[in-house]
Steps between C-alpha positions, in 0.01 A plus 500: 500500500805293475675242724724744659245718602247255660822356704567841618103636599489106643788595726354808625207372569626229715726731668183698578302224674800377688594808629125606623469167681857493689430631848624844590699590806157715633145446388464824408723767369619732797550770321532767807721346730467770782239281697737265552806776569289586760426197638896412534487786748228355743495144418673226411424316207610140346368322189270209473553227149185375440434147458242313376159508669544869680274728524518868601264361856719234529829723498309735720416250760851358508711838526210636762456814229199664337402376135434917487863530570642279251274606232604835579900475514509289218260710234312194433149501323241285459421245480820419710596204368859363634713290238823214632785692461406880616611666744300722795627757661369441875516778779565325816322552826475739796427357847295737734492532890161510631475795693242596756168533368522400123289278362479339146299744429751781540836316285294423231439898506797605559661246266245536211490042552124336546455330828423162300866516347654607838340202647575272266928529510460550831259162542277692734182360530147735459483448892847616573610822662837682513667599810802728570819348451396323177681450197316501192551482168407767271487479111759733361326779284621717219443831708632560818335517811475844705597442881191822579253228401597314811499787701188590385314195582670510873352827517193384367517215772545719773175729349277196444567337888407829633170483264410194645575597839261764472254315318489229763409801729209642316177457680227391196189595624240267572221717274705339158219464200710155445472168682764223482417230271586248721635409860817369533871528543714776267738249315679726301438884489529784218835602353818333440618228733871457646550229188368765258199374388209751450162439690219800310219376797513276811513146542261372760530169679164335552272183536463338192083540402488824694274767312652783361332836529483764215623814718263740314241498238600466183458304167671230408765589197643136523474130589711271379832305489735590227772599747688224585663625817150619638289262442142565536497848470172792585548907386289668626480896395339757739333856461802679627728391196645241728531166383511190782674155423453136642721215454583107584147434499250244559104498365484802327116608491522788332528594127626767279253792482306412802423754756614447878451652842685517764547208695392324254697118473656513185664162517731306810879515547643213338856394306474556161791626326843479595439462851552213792310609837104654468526913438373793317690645304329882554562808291375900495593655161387874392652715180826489641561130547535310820403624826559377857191342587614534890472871483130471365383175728341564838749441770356196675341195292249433787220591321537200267326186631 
């Protein structure tokens, strides 16, 4: 091969390596442009240079939209690295007006947004609840959102208070094959709370180094504390297919595959786990998941010492 032709494959190869490591307008091809068409008809949308340092979280955090989102709009793929000089294409935010009854819970249905992320451009704290009136921010999102969804969870709303009402009027009969595990206080009860958490048992408020009862005979599935939000946690499973759960506690005496009555102290309430304040953390689980331990409980605790 002679001079001229090594100068000439030397070029091109140079030319090559230059051009792959220039920075390109997007960081990956958008070859169908109609996601974005359509987003020009809902949303507005600007354009974000990226500097040295971003990150797709970062960019996220500061423009209060979902790392979903911008992955989405822009076609990127992983592993989503951002290079000086590129440019995002950034959907900018909606603000909601809390209306009566919605929780969390509900926008990050009806929006298709986690609570965490709704919480977090919002700076909401866990403890935090909404209330009519507020403006939030919501994470702007590829598809758009149906207005039924919101009617459906007023609806829903409307259903659910009249549950409860009725529920709060059911006489449980005295003659329940369960007893309560322990006396005390209900802290928090089943079901989703006005801030949108979920609750799948009953929170009881309690003396701290009170025993705790298993409510029927059973044997002991679990005993242990490799859940970090329990704590010191007891399963207990029952003939009836049911399956009963203890949390938060204190002096567990009981151990996995041992056989318990009644009655029978299985350990004392206690604050193990993420909790502050003495509780139990109770549960009653069959086939079907959760169940509300209140409708299965004998009305009145007075039978526990």
């Amino acid at each position: 091969m002679n001079y001229y032709k090594k100068s000439i494959l030397k070029y091109i190869f140079i030319t090559f390596i230059i051009s792959s490591c220039s920075p390109s307008k997007y960081l990956a091809p958008v070859e169908d442009r109609s996601i974005i068409n359509t987003y020009n008809n809902k949303e507005s949308l600007k354009e974000v240079l990226i500097t040295k340092g971003d990150s797709l979280y970062a960019i996220s955090r500061n423009e209060g939209v979902s790392v979903r989102s911008i992955i989405a709009i822009n076609k990127l793929k992983a592993p989503f690295i951002l290079y000086p000089g590129d440019q995002l294409i950034i959907p900018l935010v909606k603000n909601h007006i809390v209306r009566k009854g919605e929780t969390l819970w509900h926008l990050s249905k009806c929006y298709g947004v986690d609570i965490i992320t709704l919480r977090d451009i919002n700076k909401l704290q866990k403890q935090d609840t909404i209330k009519r009136g507020m403006k939030l921010k919501i994470p702007a999102k590829v598809r758009s959102t149906s207005s039924k969804c919101f009617d459906e969870i007023s609806n829903r709303n409307i259903t659910v208070k009249a549950k409860e009402k009725n529920n709060n009027n059911v006489t449980i009969k005295m003659d329940s094959k369960y007893i309560w595990p322990v006396k005390g206080k209900i802290l928090t009860s089943f079901g989703i709370s006005n801030s949108g958490l979920k609750n799948d048992g009953v929170n009881i408020l309690s003396e701290k180094g009170r025993p705790v009862l298993a409510v029927d005979s059973g044997k002991v599935v679990y005993s242990g504390n490799e859940i970090q939000a329990f704590g010191n946690l007891v399963l207990i499973k029952h003939k009836n297919n049911k399956t009963t759960a203890y949390a938060h506690l204190e002096n567990v005496m009981v151990s996995r595959g041992q056989l318990v009555k009644q009655g029978e102290v299985i350990a004392n309430v206690g604050t193990s786990g993420k909790v502050s304040v003495p509780q139990l953390h109770f549960e009653l689980r069959d086939s079907s998941g959760p169940l509300n331990p209140l409708k299965f409980l004998p009305k009145s605790m007075s039978s526990i010492n």
